[in-house]
C-alpha positions in Angstrom: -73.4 -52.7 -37.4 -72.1 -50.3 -39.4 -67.8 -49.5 -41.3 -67.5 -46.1 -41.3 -69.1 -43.1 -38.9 -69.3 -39.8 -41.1 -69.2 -37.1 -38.3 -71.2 -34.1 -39.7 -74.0 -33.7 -42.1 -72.6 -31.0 -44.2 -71.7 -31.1 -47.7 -68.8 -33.0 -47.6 -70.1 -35.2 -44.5 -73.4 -35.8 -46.9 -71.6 -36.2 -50.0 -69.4 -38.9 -48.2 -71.9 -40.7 -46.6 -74.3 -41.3 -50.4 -70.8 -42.0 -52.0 -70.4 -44.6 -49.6 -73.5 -46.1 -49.4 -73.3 -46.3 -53.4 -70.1 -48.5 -53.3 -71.6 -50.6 -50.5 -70.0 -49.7 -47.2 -72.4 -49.4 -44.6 -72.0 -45.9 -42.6 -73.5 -44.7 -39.8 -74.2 -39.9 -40.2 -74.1 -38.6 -37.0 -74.9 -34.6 -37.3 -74.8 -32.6 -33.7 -77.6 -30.1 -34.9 -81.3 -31.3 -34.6 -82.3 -28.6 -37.5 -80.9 -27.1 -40.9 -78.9 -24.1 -40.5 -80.5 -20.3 -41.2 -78.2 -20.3 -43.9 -76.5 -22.3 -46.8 -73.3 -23.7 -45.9 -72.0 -23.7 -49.8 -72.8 -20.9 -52.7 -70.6 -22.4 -55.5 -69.9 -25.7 -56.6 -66.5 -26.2 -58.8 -65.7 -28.3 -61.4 -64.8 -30.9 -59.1 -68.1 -30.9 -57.4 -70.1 -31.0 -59.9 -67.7 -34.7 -60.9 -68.9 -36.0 -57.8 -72.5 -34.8 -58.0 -72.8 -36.5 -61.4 -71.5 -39.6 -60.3 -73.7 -40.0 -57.2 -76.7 -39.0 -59.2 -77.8 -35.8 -57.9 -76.5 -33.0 -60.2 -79.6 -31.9 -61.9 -80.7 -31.3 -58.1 -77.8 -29.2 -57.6 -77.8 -27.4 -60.8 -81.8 -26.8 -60.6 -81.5 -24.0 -57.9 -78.5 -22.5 -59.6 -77.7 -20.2 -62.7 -80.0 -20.8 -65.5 -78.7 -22.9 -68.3 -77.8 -20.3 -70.6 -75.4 -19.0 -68.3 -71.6 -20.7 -68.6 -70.0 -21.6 -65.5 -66.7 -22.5 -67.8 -63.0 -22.8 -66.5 -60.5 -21.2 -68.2 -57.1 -22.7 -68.4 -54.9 -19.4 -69.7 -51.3 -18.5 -69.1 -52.1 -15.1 -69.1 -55.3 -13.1 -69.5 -55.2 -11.4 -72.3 -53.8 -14.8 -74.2 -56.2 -17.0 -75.5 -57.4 -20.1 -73.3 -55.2 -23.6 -73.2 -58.3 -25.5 -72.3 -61.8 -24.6 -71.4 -63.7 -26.9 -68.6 -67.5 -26.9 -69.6 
């Protein structure tokens, strides 16, 4: 038995499915291809993302391939370029 069937194990199909499972709903991933793909299906993650990879408990997974440390990913918030940032997103 099973609520919910995720169609696709993508990033977002993948991301559904652990999100699920951590709030309880049993789901059923159903993914056409028997193999990985040759290539990555995502190269940046976004604020956003990263939210959702901290909640489900994998962002130090996601970050560990990534930019090193030392490296800001910030958001800028600006009204203009050259004025200086409303709010910066770490």
């Amino acid at each position: 038995m099973t609520d919910i069937i995720v169609a696709s194990a993508g990033p977002v199909g993948l991301t559904l499915a652990i999100d699920l499972g951590l709030r309880g709903v049993r789901c059923l991933l159903i993914e056409r291809n028997r193999t990985t793909a040759p290539y990555p299906k995502m190269d940046r993650s976004n604020a956003r993302t990263m939210e959702f990879c901290c909640r489900i408990g994998i962002v130090d997974r996601v970050r560990a391939p990534g930019y090193l440390p030392e490296i800001p990913m910030n958001v800028y918030c600006r009204t203009w370029l050259s004025n200086p940032p409303i709010a910066v997103l770490k």
